[in-house]
Backbone as JSON, one array per atom type, in Angstrom:
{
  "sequence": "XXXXXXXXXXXXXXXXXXXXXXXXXXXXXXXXXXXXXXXXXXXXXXXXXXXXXXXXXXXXXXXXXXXXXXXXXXXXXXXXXXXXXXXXXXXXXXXXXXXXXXXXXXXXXXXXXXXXXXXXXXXXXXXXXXXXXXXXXXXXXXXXXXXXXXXXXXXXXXXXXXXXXXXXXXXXXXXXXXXXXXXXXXXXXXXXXXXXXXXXXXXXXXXXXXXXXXXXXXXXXXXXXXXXXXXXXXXXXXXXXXXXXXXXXXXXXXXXXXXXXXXXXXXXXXXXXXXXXXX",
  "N": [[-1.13, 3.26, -3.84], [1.57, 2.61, -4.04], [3.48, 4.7, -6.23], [4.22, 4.69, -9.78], [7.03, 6.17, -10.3], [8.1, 5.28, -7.96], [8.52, 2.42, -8.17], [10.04, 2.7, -10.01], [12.35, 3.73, -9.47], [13.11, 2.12, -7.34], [13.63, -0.36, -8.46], [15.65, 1.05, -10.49], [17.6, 1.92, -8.28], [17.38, -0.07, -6.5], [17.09, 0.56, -3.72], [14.15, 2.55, -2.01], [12.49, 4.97, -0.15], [9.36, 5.38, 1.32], [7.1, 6.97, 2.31], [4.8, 7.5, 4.77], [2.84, 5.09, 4.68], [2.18, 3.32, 6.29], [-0.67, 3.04, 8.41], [-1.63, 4.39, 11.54], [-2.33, 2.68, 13.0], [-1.13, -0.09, 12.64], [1.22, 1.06, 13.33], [0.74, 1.01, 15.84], [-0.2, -1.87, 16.42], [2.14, -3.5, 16.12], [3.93, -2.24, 17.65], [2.75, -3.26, 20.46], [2.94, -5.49, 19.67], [6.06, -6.29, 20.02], [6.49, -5.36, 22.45], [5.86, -7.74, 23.92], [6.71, -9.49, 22.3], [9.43, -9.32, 23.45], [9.02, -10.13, 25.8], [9.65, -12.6, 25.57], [12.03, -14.08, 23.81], [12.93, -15.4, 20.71], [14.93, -18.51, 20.61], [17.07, -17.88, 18.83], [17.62, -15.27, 19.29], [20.01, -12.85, 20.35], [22.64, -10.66, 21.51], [24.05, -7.93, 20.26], [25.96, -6.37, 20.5], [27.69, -4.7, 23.28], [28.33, -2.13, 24.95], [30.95, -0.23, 27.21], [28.95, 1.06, 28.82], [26.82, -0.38, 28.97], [25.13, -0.45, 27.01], [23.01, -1.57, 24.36], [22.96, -3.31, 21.33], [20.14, -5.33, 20.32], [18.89, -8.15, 18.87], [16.31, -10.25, 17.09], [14.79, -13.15, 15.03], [12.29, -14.53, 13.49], [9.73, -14.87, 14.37], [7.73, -14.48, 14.24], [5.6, -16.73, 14.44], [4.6, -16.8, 17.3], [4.14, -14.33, 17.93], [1.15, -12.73, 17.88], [0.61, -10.21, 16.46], [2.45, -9.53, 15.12], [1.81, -11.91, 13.14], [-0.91, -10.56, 12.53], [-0.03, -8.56, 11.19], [1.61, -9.33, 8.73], [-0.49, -10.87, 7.44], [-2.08, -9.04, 6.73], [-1.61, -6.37, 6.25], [-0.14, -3.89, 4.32], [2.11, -4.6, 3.71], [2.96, -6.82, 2.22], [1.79, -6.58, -0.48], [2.87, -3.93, -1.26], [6.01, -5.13, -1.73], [5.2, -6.44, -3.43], [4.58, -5.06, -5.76], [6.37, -3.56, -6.33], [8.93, -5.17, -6.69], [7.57, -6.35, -8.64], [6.67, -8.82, -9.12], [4.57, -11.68, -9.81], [3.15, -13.03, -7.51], [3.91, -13.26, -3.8], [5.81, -14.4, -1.06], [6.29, -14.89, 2.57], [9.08, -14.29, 4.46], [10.41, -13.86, 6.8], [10.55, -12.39, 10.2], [12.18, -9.66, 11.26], [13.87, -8.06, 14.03], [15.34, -5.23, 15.57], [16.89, -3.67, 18.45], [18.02, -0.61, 19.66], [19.79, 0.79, 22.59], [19.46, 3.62, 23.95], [21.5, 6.03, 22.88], [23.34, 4.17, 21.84], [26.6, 3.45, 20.11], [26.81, 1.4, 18.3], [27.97, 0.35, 15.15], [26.43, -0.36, 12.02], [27.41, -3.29, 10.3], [28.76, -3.24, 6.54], [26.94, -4.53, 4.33], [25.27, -7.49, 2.35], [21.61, -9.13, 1.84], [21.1, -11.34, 0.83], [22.97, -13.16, 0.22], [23.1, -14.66, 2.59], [21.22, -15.6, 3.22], [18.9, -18.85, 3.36], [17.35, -19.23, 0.68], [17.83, -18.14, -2.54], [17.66, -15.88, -5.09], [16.9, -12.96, -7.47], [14.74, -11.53, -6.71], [13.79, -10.82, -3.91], [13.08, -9.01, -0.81], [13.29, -6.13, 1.43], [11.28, -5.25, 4.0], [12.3, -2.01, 6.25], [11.07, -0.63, 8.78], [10.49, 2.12, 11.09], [9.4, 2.17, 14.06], [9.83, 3.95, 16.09], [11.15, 7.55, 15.84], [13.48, 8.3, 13.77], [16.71, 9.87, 12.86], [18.36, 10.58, 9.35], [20.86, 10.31, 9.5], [21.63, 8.87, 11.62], [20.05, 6.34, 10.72], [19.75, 3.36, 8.32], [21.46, 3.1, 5.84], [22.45, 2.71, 2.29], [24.24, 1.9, -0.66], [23.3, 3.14, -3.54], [22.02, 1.35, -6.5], [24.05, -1.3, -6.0], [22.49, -3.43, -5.63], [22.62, -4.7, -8.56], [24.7, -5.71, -8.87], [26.16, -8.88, -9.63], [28.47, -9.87, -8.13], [29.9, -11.89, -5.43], [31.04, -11.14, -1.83], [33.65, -10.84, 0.39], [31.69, -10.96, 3.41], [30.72, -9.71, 6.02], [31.1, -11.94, 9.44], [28.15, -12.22, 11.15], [28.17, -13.74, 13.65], [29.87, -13.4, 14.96], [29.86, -11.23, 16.43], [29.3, -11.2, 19.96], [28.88, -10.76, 22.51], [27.73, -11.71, 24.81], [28.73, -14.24, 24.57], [27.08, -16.57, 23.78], [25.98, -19.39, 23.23], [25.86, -22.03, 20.32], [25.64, -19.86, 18.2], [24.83, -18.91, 14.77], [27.15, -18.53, 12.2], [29.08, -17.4, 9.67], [30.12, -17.98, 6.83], [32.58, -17.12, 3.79], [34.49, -16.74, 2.84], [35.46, -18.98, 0.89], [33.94, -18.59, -1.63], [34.34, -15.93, -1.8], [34.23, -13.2, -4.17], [35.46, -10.91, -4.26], [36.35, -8.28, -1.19], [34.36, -6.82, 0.44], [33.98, -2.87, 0.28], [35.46, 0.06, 1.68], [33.06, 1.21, 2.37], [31.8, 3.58, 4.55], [34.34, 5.35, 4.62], [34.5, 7.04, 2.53], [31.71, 7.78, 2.43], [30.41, 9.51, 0.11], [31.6, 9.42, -2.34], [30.72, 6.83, -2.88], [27.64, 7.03, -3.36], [25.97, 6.96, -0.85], [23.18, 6.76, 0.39], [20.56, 7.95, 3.1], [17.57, 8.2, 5.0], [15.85, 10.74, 6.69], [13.27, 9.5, 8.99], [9.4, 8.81, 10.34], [7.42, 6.96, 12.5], [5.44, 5.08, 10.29], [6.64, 5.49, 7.83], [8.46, 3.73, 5.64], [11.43, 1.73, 4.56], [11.98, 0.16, 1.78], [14.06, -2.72, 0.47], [16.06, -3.87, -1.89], [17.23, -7.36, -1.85], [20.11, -7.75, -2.33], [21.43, -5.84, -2.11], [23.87, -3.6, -1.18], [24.28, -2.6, 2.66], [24.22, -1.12, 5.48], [26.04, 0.82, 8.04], [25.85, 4.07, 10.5], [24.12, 4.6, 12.38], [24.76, 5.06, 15.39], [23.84, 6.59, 17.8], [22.24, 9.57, 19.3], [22.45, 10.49, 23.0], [20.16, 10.67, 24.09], [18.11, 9.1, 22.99], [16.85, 6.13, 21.66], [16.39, 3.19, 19.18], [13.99, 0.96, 17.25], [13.24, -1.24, 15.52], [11.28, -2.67, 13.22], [11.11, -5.53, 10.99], [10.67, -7.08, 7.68], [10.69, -9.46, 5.63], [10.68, -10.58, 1.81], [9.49, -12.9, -0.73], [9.38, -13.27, -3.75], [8.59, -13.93, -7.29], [11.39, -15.3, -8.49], [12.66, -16.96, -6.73], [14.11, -19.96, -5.31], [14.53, -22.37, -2.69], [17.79, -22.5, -1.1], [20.46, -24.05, 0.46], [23.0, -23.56, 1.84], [26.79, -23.89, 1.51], [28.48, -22.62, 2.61], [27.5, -21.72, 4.78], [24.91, -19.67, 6.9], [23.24, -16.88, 8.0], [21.13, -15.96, 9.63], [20.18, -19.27, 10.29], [18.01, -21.22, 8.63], [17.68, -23.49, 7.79], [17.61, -26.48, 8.81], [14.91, -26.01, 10.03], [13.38, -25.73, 7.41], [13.89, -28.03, 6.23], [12.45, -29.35, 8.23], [9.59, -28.95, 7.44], [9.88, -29.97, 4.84], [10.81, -28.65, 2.99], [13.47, -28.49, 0.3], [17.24, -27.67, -0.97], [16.17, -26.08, -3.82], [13.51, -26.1, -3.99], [10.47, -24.18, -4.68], [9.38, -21.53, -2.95], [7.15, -22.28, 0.01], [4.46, -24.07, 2.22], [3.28, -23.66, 5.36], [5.39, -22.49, 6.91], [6.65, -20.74, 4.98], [4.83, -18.65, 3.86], [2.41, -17.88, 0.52], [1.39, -15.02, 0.58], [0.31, -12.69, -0.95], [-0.79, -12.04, -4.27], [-0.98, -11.33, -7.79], [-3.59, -11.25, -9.19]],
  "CA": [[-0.27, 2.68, -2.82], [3.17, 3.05, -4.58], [3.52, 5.34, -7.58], [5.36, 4.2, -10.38], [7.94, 6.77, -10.22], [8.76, 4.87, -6.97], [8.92, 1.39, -8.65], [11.54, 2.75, -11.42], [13.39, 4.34, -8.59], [13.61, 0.67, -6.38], [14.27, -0.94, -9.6], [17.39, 1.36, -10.6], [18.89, 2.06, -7.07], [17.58, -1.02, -5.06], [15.46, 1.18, -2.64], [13.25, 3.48, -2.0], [11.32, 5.55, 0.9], [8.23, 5.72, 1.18], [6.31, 7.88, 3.15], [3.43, 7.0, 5.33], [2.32, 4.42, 4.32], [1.54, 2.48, 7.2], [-1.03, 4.14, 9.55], [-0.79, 4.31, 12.99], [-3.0, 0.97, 13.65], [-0.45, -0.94, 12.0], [2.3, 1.2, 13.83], [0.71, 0.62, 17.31], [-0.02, -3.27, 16.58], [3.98, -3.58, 16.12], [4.82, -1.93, 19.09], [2.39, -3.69, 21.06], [3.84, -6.95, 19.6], [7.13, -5.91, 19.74], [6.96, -5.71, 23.96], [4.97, -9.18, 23.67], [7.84, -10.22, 22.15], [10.6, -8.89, 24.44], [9.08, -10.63, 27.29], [9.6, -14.08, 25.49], [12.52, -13.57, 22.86], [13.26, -17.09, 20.29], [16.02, -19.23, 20.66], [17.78, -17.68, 18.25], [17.58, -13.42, 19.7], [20.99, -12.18, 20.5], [23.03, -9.04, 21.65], [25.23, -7.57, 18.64], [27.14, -5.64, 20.6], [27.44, -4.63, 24.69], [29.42, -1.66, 25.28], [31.14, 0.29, 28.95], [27.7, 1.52, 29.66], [25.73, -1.66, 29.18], [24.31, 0.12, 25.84], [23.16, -2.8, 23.63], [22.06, -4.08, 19.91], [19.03, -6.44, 20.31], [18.38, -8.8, 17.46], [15.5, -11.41, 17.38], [14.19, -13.33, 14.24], [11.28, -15.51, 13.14], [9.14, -14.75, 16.21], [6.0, -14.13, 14.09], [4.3, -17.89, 14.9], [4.24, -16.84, 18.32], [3.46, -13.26, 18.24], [-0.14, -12.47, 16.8], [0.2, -9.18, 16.54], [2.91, -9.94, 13.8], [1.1, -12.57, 12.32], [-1.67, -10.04, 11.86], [0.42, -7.55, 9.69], [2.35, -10.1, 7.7], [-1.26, -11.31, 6.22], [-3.36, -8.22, 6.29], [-1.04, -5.33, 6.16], [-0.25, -3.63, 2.73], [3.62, -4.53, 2.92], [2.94, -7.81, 0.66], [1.85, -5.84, -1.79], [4.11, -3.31, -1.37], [7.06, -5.61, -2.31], [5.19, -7.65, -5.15], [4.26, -4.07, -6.85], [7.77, -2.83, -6.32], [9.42, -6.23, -7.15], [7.29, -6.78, -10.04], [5.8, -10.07, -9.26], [2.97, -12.06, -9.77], [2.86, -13.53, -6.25], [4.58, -12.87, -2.79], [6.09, -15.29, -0.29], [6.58, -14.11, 3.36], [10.08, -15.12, 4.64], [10.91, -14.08, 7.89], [10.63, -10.72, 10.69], [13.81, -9.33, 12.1], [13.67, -7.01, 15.2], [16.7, -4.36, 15.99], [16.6, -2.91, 19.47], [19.15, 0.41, 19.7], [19.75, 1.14, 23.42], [19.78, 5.13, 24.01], [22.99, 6.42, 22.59], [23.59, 2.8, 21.44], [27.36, 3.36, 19.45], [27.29, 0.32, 17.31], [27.71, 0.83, 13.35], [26.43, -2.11, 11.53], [28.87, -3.39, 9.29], [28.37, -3.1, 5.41], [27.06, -6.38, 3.95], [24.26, -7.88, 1.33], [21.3, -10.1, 2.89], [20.58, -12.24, 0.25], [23.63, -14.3, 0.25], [23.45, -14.96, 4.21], [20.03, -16.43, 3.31], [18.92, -20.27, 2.88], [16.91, -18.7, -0.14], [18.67, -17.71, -3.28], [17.15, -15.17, -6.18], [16.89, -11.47, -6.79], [13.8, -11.06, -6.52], [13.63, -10.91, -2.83], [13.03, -7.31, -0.16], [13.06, -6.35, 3.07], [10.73, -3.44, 4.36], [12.64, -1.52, 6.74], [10.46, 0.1, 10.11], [11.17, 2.31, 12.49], [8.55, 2.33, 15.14], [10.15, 5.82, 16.28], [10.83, 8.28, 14.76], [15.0, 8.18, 13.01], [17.24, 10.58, 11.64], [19.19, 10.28, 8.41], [22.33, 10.3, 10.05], [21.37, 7.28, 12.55], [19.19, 5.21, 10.07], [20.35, 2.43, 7.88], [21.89, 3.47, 4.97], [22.29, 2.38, 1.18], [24.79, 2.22, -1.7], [22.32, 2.22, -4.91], [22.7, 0.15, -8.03], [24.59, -2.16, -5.74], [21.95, -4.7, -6.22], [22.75, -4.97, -9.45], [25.83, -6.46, -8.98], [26.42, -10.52, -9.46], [29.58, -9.96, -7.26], [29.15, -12.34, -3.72], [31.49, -9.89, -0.97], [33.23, -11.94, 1.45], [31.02, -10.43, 4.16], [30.99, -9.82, 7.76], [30.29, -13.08, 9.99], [27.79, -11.42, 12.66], [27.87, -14.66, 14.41], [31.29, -12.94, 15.96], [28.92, -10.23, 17.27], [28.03, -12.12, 20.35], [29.59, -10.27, 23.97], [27.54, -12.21, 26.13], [29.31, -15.86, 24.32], [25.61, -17.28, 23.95], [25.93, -20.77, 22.38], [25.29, -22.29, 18.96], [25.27, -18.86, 17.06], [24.93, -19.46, 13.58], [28.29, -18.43, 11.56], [29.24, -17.42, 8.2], [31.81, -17.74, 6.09], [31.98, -16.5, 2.29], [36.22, -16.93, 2.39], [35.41, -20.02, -0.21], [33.14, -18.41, -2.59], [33.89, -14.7, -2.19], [35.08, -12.65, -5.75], [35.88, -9.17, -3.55], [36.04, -7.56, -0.43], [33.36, -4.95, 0.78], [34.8, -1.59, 0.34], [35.31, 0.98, 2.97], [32.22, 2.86, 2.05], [32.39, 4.05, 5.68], [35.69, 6.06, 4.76], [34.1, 7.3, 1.82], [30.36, 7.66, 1.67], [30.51, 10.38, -1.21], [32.3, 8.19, -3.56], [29.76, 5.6, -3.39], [26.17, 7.64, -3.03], [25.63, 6.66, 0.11], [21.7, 7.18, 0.87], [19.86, 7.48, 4.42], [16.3, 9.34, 5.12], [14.69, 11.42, 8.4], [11.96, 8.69, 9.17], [8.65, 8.79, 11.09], [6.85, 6.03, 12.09], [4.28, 4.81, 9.27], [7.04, 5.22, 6.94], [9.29, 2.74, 5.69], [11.91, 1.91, 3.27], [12.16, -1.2, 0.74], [15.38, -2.68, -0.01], [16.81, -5.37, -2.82], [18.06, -7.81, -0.81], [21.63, -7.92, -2.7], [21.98, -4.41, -1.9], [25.19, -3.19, 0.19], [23.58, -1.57, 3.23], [24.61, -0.79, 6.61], [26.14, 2.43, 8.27], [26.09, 4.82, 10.81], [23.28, 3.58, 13.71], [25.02, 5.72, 16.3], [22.4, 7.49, 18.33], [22.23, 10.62, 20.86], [22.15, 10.01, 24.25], [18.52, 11.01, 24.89], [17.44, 8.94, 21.42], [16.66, 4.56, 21.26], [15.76, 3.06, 18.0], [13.36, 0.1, 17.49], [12.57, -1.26, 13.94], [10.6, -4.3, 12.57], [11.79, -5.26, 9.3], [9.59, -8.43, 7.37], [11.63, -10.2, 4.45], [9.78, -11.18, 1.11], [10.08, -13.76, -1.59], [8.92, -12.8, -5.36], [8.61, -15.06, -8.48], [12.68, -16.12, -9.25], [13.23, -17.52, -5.66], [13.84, -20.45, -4.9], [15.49, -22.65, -1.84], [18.99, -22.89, -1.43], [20.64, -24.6, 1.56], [24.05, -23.03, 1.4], [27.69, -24.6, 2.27], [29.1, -21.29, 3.26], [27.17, -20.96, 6.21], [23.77, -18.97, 6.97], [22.99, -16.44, 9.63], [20.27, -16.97, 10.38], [20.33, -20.25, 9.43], [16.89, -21.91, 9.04], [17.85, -25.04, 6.89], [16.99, -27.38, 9.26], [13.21, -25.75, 10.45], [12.66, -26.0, 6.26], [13.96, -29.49, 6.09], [10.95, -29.99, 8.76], [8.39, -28.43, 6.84], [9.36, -30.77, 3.84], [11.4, -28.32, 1.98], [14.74, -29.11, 0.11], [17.24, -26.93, -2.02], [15.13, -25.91, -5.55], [12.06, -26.0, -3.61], [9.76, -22.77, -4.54], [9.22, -21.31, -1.14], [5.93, -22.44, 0.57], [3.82, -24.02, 3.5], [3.0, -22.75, 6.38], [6.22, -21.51, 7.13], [6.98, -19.4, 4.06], [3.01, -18.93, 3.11], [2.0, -16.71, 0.1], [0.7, -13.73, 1.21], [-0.1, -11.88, -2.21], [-0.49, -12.2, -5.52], [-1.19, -9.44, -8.31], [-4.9, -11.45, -9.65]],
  "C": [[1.19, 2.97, -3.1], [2.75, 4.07, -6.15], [4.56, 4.73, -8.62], [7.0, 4.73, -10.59], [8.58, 6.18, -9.44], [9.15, 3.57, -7.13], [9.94, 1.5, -9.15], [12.55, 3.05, -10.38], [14.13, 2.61, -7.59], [14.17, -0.08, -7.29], [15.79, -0.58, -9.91], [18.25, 1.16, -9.46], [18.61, 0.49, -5.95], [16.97, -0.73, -3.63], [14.88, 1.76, -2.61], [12.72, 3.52, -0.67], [10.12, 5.53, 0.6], [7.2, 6.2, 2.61], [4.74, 7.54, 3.48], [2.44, 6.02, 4.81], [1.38, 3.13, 5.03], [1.03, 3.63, 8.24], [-1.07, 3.87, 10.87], [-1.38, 3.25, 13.48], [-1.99, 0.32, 13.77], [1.07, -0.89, 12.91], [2.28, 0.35, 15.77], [0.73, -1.0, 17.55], [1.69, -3.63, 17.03], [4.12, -3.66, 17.3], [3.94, -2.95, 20.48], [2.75, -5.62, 20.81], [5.11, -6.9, 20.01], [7.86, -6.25, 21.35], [6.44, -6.94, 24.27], [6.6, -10.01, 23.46], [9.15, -10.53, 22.96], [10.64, -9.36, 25.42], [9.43, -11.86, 27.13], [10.38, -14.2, 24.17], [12.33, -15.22, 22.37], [14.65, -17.43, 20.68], [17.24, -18.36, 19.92], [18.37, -16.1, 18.66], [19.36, -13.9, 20.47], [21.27, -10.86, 20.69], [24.24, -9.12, 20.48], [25.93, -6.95, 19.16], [26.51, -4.93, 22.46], [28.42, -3.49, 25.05], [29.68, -0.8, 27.17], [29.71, 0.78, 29.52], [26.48, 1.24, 29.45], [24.61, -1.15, 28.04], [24.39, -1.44, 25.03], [22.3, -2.77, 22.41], [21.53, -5.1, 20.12], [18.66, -7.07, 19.02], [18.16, -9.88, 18.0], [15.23, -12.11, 15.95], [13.33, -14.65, 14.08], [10.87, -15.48, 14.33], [7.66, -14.52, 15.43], [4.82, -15.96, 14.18], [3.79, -17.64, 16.4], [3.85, -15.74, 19.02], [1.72, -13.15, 17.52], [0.05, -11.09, 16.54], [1.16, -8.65, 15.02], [2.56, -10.74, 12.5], [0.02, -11.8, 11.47], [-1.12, -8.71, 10.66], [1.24, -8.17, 8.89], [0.52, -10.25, 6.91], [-2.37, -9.93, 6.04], [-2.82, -6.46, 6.1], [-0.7, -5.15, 4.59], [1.39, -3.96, 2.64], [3.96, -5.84, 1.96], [3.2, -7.28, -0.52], [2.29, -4.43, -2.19], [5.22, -3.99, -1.94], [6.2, -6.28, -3.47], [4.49, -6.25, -6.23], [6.06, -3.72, -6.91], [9.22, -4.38, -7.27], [8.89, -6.83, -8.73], [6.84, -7.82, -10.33], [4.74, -10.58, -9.42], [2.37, -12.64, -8.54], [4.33, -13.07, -5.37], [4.49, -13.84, -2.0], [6.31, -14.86, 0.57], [7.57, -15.19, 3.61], [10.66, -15.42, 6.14], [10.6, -12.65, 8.16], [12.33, -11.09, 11.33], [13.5, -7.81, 13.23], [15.34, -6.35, 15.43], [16.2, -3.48, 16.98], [17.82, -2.4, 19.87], [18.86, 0.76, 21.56], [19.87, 3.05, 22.7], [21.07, 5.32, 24.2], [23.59, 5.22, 22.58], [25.23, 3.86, 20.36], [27.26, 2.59, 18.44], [26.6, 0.88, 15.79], [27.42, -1.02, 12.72], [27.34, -2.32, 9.81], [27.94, -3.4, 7.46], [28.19, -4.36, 4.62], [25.89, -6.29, 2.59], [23.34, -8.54, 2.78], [20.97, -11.12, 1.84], [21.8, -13.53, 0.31], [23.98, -14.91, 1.67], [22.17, -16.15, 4.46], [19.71, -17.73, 2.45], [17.64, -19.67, 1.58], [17.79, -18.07, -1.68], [17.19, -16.81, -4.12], [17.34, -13.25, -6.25], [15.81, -10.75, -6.45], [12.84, -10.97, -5.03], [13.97, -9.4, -1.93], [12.79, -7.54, 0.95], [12.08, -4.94, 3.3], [11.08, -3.47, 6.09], [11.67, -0.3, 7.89], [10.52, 0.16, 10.86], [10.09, 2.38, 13.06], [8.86, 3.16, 15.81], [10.8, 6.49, 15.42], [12.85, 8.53, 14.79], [15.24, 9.08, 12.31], [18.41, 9.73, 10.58], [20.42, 9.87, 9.29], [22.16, 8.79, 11.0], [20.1, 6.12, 12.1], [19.99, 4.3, 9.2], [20.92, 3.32, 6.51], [22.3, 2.38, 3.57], [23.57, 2.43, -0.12], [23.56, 2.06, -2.7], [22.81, 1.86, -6.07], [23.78, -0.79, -7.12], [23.7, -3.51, -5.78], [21.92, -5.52, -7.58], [23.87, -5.8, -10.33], [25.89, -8.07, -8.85], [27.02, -11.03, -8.2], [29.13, -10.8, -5.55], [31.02, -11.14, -3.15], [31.32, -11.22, -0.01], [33.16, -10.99, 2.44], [31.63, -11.17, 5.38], [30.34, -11.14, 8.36], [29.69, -12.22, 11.36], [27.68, -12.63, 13.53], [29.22, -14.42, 15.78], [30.88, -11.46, 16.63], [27.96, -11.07, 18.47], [29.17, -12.4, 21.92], [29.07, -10.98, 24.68], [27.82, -14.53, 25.58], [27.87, -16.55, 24.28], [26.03, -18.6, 22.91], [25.48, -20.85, 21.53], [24.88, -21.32, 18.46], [25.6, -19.42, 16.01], [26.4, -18.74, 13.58], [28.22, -18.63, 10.24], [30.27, -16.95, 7.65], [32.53, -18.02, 4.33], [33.52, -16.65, 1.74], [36.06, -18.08, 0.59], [35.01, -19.4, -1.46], [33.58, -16.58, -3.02], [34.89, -14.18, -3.38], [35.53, -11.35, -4.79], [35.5, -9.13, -2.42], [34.75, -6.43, -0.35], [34.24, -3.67, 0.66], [34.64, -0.89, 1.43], [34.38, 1.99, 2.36], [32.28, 3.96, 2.97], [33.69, 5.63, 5.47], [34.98, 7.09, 3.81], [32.59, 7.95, 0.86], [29.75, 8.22, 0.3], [30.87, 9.7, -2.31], [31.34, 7.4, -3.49], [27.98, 6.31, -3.08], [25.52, 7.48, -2.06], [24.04, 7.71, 0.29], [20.98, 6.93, 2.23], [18.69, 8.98, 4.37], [15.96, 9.64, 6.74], [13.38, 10.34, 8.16], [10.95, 9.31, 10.42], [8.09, 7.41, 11.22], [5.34, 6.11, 11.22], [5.25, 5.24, 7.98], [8.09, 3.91, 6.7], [10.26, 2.85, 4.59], [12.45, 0.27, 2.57], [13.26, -1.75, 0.07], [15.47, -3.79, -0.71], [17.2, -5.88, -1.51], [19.47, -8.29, -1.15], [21.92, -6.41, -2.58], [23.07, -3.81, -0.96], [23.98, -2.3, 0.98], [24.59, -1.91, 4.62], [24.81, 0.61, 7.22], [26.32, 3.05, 9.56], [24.86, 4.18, 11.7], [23.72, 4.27, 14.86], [24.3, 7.15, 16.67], [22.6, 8.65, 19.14], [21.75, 9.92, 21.98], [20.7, 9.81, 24.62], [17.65, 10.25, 23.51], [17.57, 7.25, 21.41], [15.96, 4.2, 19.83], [14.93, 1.4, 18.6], [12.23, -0.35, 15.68], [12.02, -2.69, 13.8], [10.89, -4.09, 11.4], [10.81, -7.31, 8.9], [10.15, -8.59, 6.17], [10.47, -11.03, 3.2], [9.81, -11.63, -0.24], [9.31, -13.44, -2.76], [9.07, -14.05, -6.15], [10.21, -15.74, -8.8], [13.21, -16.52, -7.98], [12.92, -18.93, -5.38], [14.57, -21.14, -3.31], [16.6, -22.52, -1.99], [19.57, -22.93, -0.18], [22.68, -24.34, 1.41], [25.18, -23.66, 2.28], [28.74, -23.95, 3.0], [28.62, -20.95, 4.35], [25.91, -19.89, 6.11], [23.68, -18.4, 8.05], [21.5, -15.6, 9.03], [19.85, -18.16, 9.71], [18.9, -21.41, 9.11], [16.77, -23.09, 8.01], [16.93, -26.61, 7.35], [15.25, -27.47, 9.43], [12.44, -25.67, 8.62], [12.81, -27.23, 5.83], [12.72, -30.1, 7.18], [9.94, -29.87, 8.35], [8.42, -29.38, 5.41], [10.12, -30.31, 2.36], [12.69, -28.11, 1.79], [15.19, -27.77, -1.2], [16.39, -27.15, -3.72], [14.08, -25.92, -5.81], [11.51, -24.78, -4.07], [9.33, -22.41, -3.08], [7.47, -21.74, -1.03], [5.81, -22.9, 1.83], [3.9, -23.57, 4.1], [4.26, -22.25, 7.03], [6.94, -20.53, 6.19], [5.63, -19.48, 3.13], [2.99, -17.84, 1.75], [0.74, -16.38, 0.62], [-0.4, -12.92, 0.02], [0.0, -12.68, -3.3], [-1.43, -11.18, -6.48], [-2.73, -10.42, -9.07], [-5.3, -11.37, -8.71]]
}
């Protein structure tokens, strides 16, 4: 399923590709959830950005209680155990999906951030697997500094809650001014200087990211070219809650204070279930 060459590699840099790994069942479920979803977004889905020719960034999250088609590849798909081989754990927690819908010749660059410190979750032992459901070039896929997960450093980060053209009410907000040790750098200006990494995707591949990893990038598409990725967030052995005073986007404090769970909690019940575990 993974080679170890590809463990040492996620380990040093914080990600890794991996090539076909999901086959096309898995790809078509998605997509057939994906328009399931679109017809009935959550509370929380937003546009990231609306520009002169009504081109738009779609973002939805935590929609898998009410899709099945998500539900069925969070518990039976191999990307569990994809992150708890790559992560190194003895068990896997599922955390959350995230949907990104690129209009054709969509402009928007997504800004350069971390995700772990945005999340009511703290540890490092937490990943996202990254899927495109069409097929992405390097140049308009997400992109990577590596060994930036390795850094302690919090980055007072972008608030995407100020990504939000059509004024939609009660967006979360975040704000890192209190806590942050440094600025983000202009990797942007620079990508060479900092190793900037992005791959030619198909669908059934994916790519696995730390979730303290700088990422963002370049997302600007050809005219005749839409993107459309599912991405599924996942909790490892040194995570636990953390209900943060800086602000969360996406902020799900409250929907774990209903379930029962409080900062220092280990993640569980039925809304952060384990999925895996390596016995």
């Amino acid at each position: 399923m993974v080679e170890q060459s590809e463990i040492e590699q996620f380990r040093r840099n914080g990600v890794v590709k991996l090539s076909g790994v999901f086959d096309p069942v898995w790809i078509d479920l998605l997509t057939k959830g994906l328009d399931r979803h679109l017809k009935a977004p959550t509370e929380r889905a937003r546009i990231w950005d609306r520009d002169d020719h009504d081109r738009t960034m779609f973002w939805d999250s935590m929609a898998w209680h009410n899709v099945v088609e998500y539900q069925q590849f969070v518990f039976e798909s191999p990307a569990a155990e994809l992150a708890g081989r790559l992560l190194g754990s003895s068990a896997i927690n599922f955390f959350f999906d995230a949907v990104f819908i690129r209009s054709a010749g969509s402009q928007f660059e997504t800004p350069w951030h971390q995700d772990e410190p945005y999340w009511s979750v703290r540890g490092h032992d937490t990943c996202t697997v990254w899927m495109p459901l069409v097929p992405v070039a390097a140049e308009n896929a997400l992109a990577f500094v590596p060994g930036s997960h390795l850094s302690n450093k919090v980055f007072d980060q972008y608030d995407f809650g100020s990504l939000n053209p059509d004024d939609k009410t009660d967006v979360d907000r975040s704000d890192f001014s209190a806590i942050a040790e440094a600025d983000v750098p202009d990797i942007s200006a620079d990508p060479e200087r900092f190793g900037v990494v992005s791959w030619d995707m198909e669908p059934g591949d994916c790519v696995v990211f730390n979730s303290r990893i700088l990422h963002g990038g370049s997302g600007k598409l050809p005219p005749e070219r839409g993107l459309k990725v599912f991405t599924s967030k996942w909790l490892g052995d040194d995570v636990d809650i953390k209900f943060r005073d800086e602000g969360m986007d996406p902020d799900f404090s409250q929907i774990m204070a209903n379930h029962g769970l409080a900062s220092g909690d280990r993640p569980g019940t039925d809304l952060l279930p384990r999925v895996w575990s390596a016995d």
